[in-house]
DSSP file (Angstrom, degrees, kcal/mol; ACC not computed):
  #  RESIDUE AA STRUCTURE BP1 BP2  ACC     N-H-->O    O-->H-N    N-H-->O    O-->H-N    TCO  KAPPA ALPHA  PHI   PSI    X-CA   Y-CA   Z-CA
    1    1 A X     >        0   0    0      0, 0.0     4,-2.5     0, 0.0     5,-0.2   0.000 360.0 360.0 360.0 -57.2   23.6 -111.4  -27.3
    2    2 A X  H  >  +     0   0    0      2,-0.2     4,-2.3     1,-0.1     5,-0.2   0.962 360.0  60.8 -29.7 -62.3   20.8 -113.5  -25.6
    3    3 A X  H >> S+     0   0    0      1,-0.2     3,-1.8     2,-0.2     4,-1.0   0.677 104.6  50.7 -28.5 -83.6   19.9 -110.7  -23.5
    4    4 A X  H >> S+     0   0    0      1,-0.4     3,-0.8     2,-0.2     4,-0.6   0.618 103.9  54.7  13.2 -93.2   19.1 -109.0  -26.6
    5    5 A X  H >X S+     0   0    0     -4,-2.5     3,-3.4     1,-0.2     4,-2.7   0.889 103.6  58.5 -32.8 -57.1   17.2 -111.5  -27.8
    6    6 A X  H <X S+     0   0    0     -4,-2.3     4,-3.8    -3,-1.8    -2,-0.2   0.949 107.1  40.8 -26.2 -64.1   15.1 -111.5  -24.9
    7    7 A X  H << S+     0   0    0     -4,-1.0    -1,-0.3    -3,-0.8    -2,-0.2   0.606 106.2  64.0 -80.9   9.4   13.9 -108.2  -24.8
    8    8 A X  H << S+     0   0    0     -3,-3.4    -1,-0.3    -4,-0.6    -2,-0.2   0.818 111.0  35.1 -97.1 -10.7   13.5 -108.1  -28.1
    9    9 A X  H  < S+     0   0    0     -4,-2.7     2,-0.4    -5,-0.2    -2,-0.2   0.638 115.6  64.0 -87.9 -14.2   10.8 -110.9  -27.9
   10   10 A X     <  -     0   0    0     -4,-3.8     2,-0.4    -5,-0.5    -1,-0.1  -0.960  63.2-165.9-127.2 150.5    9.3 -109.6  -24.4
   11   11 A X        -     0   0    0     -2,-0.4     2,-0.2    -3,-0.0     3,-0.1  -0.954  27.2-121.5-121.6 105.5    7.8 -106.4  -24.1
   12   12 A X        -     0   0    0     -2,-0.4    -2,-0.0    -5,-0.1    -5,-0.0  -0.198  37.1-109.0 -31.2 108.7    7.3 -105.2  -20.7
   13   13 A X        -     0   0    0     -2,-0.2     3,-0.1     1,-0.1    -1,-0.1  -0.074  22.1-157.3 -59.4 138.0    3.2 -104.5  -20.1
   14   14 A X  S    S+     0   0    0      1,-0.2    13,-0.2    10,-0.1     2,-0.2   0.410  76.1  31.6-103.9   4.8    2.8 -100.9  -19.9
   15   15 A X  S    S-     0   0    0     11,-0.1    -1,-0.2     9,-0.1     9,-0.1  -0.884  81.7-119.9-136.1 158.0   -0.3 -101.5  -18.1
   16   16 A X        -     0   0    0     -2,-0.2     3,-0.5     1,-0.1    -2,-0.0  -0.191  25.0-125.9 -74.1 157.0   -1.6 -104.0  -15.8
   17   17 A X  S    S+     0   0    0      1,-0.3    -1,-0.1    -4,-0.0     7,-0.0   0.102 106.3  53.9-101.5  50.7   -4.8 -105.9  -16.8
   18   18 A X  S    S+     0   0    0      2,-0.1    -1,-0.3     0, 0.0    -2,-0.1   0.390  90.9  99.7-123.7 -12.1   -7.1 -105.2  -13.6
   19   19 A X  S    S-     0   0    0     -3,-0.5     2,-0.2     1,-0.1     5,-0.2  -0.105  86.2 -93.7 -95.1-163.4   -6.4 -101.4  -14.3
   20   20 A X    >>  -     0   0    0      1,-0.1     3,-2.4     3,-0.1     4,-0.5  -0.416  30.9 -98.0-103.3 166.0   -9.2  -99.7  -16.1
   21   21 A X  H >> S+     0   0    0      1,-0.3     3,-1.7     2,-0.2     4,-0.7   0.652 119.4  61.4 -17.2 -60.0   -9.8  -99.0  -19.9
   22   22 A X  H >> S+     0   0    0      1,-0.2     4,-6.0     2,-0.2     3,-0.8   0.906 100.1  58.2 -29.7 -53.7   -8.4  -95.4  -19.6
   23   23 A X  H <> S+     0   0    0     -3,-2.4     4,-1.0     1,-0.3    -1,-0.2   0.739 103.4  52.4 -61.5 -24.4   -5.2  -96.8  -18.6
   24   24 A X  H <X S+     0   0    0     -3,-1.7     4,-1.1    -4,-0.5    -1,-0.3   0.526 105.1  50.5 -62.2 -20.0   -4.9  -98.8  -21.6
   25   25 A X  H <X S+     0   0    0     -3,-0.8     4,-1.7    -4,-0.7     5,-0.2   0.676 102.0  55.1 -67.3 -56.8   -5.2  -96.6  -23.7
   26   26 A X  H >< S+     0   0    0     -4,-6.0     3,-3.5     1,-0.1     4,-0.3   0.674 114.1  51.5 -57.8 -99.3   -2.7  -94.0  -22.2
   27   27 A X  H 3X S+     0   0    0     -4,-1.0     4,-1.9     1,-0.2     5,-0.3   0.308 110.1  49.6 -20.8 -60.9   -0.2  -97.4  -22.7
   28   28 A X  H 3< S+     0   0    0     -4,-1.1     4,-0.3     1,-0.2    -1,-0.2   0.670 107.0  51.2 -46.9 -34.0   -1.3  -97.7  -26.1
   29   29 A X  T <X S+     0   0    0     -3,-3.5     4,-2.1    -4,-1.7     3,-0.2   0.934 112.9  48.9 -71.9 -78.3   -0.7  -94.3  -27.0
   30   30 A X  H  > S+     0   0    0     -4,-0.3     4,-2.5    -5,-0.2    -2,-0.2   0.510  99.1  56.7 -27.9 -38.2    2.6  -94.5  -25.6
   31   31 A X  H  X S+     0   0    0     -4,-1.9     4,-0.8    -5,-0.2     5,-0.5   0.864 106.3  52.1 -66.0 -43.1    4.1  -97.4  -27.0
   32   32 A X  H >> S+     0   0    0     -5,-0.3     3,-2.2    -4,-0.3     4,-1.9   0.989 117.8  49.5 -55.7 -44.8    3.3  -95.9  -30.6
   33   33 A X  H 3X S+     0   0    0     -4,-2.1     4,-3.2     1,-0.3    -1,-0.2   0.917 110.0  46.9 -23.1 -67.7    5.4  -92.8  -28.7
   34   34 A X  H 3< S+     0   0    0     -4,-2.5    -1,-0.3     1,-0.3    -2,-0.2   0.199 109.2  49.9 -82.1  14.9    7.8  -94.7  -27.6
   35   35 A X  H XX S+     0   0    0     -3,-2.2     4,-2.8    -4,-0.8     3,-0.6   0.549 109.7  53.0-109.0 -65.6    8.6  -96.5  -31.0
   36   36 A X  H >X S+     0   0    0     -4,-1.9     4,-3.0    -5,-0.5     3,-1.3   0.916 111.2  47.4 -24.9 -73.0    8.7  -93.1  -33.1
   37   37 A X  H 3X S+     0   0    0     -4,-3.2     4,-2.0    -5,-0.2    -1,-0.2   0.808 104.3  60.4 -62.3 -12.5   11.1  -91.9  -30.7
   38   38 A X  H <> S+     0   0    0     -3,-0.6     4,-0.8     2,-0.3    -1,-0.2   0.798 109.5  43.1 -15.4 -66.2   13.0  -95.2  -31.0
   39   39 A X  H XX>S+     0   0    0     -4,-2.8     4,-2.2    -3,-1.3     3,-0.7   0.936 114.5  53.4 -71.7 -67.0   13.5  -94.5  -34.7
   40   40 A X  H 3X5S+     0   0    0     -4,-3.0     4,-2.2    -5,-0.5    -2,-0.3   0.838 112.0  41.0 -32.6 -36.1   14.3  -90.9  -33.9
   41   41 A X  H 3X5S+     0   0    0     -4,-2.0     4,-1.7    -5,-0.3    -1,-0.2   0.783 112.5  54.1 -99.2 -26.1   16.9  -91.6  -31.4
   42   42 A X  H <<5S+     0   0    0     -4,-0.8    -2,-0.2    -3,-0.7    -1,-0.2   0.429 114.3  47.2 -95.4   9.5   18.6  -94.6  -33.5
   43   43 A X  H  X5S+     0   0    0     -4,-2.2     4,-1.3    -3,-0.1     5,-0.3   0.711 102.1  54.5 -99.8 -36.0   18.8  -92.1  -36.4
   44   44 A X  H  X<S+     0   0    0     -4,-2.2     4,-2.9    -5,-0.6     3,-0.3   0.939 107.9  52.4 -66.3 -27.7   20.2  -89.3  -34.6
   45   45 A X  H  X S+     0   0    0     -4,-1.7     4,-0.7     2,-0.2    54,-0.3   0.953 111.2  57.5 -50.6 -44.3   23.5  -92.2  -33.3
   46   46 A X  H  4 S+     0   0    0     -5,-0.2    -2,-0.2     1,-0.2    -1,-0.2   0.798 111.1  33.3 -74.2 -14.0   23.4  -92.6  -37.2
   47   47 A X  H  < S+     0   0    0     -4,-1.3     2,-1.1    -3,-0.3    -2,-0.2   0.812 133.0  34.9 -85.9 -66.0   24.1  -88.8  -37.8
   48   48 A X  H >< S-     0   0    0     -4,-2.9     3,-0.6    -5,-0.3    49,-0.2  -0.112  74.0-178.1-108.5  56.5   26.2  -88.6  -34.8
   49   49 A X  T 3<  +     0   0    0     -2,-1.1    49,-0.3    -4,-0.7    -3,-0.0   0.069  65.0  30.0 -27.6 149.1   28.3  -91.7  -34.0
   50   50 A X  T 3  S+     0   0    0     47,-2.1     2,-0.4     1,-0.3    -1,-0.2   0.464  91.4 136.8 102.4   5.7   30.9  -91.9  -30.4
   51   51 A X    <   -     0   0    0     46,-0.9    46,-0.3    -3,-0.6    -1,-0.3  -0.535  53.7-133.5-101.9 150.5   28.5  -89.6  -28.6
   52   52 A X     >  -     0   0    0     -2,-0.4     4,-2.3    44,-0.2     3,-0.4  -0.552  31.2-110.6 -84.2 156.3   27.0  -89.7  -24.9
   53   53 A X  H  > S+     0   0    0     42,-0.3     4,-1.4     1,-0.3    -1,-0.1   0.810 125.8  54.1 -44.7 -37.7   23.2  -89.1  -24.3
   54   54 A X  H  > S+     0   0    0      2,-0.2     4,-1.1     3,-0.1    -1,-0.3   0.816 108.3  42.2 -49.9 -59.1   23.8  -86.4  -23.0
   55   55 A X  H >> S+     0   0    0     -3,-0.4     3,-1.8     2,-0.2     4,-0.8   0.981 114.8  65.8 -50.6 -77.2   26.1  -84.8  -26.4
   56   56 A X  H >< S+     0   0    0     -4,-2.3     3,-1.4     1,-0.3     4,-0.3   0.641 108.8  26.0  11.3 -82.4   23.1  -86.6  -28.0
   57   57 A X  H 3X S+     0   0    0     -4,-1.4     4,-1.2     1,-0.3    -1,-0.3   0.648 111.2  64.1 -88.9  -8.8   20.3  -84.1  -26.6
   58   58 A X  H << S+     0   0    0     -3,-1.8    -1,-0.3    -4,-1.1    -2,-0.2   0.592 119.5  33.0 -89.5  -0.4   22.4  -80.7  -26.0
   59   59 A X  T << S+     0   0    0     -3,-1.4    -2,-0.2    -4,-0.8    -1,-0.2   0.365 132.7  28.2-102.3  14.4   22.7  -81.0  -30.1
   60   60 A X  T  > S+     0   0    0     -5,-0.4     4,-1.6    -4,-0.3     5,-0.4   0.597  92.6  87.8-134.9 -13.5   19.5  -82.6  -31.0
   61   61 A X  H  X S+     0   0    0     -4,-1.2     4,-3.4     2,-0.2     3,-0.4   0.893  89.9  49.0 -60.5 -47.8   16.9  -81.6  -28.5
   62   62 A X  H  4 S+     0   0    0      1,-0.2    -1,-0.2    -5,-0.2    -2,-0.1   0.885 116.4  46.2 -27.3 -53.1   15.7  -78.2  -30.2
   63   63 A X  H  4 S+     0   0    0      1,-0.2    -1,-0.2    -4,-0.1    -2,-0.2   0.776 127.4  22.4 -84.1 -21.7   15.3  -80.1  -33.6
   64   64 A X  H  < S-     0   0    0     -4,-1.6    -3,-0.2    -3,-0.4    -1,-0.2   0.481  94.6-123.0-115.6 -21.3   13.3  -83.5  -32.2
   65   65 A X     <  +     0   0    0     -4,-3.4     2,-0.5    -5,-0.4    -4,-0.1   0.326  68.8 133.7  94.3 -30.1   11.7  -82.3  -29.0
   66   66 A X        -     0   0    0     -6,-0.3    -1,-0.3    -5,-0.1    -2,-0.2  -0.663  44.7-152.5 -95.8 140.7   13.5  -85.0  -27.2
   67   67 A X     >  -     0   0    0     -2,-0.5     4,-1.2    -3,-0.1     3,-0.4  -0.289  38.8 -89.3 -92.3 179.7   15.3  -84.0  -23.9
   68   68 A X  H  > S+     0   0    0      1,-0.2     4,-3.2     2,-0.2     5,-0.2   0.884 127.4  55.3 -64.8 -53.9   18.6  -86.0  -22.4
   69   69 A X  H  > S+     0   0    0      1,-0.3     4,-0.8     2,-0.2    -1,-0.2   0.787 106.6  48.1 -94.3 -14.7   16.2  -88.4  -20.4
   70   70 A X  H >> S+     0   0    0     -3,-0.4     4,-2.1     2,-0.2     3,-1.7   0.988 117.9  44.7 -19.3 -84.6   14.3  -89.5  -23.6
   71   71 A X  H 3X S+     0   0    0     -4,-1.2     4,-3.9     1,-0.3    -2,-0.2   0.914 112.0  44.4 -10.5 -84.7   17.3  -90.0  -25.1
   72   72 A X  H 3< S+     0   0    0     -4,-3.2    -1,-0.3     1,-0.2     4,-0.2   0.464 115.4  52.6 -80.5  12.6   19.0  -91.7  -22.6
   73   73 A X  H << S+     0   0    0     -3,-1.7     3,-0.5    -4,-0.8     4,-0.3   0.884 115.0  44.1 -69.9 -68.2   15.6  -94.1  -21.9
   74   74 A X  H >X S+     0   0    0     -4,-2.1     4,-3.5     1,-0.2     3,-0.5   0.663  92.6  72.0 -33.8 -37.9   15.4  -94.9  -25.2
   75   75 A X  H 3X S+     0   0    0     -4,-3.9     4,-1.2    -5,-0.3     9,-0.2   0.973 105.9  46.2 -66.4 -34.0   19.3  -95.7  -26.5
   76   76 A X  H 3> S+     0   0    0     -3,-0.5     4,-1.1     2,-0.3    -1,-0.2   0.715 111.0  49.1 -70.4 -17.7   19.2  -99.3  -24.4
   77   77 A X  H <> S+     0   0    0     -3,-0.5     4,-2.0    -4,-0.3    -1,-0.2   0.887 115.9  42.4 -84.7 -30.8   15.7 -100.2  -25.7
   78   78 A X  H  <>S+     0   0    0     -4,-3.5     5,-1.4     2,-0.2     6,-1.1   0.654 115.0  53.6 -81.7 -14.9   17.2  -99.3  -29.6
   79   79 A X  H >X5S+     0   0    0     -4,-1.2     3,-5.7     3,-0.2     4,-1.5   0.857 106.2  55.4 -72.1 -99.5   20.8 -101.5  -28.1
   80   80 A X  H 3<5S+     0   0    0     -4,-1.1    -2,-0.2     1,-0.3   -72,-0.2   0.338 105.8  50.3  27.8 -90.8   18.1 -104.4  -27.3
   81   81 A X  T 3<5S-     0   0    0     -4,-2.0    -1,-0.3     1,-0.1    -2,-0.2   0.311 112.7-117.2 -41.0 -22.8   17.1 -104.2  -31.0
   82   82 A X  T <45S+     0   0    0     -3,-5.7    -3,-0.2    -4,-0.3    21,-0.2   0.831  84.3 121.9  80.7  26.0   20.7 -104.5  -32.5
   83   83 A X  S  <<S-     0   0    0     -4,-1.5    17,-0.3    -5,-1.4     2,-0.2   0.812  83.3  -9.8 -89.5 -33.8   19.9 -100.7  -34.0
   84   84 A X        -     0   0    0     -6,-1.1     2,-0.2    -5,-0.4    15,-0.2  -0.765  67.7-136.2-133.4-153.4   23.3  -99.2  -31.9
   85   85 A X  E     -A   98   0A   0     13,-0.8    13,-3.8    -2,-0.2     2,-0.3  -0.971   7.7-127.6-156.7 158.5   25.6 -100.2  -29.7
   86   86 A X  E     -A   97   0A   0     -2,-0.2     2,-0.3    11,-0.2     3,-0.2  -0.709  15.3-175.7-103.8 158.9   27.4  -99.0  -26.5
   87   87 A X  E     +A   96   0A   0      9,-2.5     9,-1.0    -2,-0.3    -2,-0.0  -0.961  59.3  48.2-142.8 162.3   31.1  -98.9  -25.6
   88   88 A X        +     0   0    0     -2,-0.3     2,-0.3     1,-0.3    -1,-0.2   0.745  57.4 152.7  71.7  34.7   32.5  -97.8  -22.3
   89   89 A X        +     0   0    0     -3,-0.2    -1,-0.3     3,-0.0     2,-0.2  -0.772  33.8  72.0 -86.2 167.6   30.8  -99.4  -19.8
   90   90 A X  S >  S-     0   0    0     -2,-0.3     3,-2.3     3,-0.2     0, 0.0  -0.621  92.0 -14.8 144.6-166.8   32.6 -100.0  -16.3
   91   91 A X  T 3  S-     0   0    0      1,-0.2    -2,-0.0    -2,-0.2     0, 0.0   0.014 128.4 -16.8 -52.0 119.3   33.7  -97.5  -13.3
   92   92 A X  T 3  S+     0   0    0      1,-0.1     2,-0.6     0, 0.0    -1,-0.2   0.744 100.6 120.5  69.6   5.1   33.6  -93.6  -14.2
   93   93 A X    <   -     0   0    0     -3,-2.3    -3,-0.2    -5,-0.0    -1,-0.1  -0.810  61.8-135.6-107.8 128.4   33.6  -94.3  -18.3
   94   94 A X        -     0   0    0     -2,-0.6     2,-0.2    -5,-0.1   -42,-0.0  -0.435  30.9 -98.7 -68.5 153.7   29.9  -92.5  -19.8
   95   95 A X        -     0   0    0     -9,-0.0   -42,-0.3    -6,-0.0     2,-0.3  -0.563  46.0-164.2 -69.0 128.3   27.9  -94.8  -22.3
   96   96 A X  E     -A   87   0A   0     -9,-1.0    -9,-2.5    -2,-0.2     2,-0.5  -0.867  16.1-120.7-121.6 173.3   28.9  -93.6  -26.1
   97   97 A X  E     -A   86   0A   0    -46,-0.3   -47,-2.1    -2,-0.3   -46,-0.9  -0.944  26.2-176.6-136.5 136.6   26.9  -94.6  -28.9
   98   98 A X  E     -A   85   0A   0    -13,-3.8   -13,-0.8    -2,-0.5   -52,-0.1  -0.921  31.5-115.5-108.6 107.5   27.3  -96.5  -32.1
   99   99 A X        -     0   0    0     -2,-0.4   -15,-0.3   -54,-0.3     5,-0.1  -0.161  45.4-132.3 -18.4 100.3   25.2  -97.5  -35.4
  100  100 A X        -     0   0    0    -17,-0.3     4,-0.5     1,-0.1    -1,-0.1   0.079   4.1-125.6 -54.6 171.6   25.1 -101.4  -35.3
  101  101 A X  S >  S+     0   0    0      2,-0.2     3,-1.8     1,-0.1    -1,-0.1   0.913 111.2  56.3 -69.9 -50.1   25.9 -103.7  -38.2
  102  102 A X  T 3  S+     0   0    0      1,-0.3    -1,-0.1   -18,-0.1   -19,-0.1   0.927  98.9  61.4 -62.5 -49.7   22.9 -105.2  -37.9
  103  103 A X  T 3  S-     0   0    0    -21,-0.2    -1,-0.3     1,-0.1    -2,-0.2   0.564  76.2-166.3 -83.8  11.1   20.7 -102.1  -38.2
  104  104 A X    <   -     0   0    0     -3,-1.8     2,-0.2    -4,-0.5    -1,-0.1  -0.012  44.7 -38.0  71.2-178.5   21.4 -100.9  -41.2
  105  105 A X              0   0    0     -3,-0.1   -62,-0.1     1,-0.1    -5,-0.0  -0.406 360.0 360.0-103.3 172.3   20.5  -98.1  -42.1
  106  106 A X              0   0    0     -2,-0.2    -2,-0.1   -63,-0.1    -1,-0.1   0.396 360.0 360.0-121.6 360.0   16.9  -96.4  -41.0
């Protein structure tokens, strides 16, 4: 649960500040991306509880545009955020994914 907290108060820089205007910009752009898909990826767990990333993007990729490694970039940043949760980790068990308590509904 700390962890958690952590990342949800620090945000890794998505660009450095010596690099040049352009480059802030792409970052800027990106975060807004990467928060859309965010939402996108912690609704589709809410349609489709118990599933791998994988399950995830071979039914949902057509209809949102995001492929498996979207997906599976995204589901730890939305864990972080208390939006799902994972079960199975250890040796040889795949990541499934669950709606947290805490996030409610989207």
């Amino acid at each position: 649960m700390k962890q958690n907290l952590l990342f949800q108060k620090y945000q890794h820089p998505m660009a450095r500040t010596t690099d040049p205007k352009s480059s802030h910009n792409a970052a800027a752009k990106h975060r807004n991306k990467a928060e859309s898909n965010r939402q996108h990826v912690a609704a589709l767990v809410q349609m489709s509880p118990g599933l791998t990333s994988k399950k995830l993007a071979e039914i949902y990729a057509v209809t949102t545009g995001l492929d498996r490694h979207e997906i599976a970039r995204r589901l730890p940043e939305c864990e972080a955020r208390n939006l799902v949760i994972s079960v199975g980790r250890g040796s040889g068990n795949e990541l499934k994914w669950f709606p947290s308590k805490e996030g409610g509904n989207l």
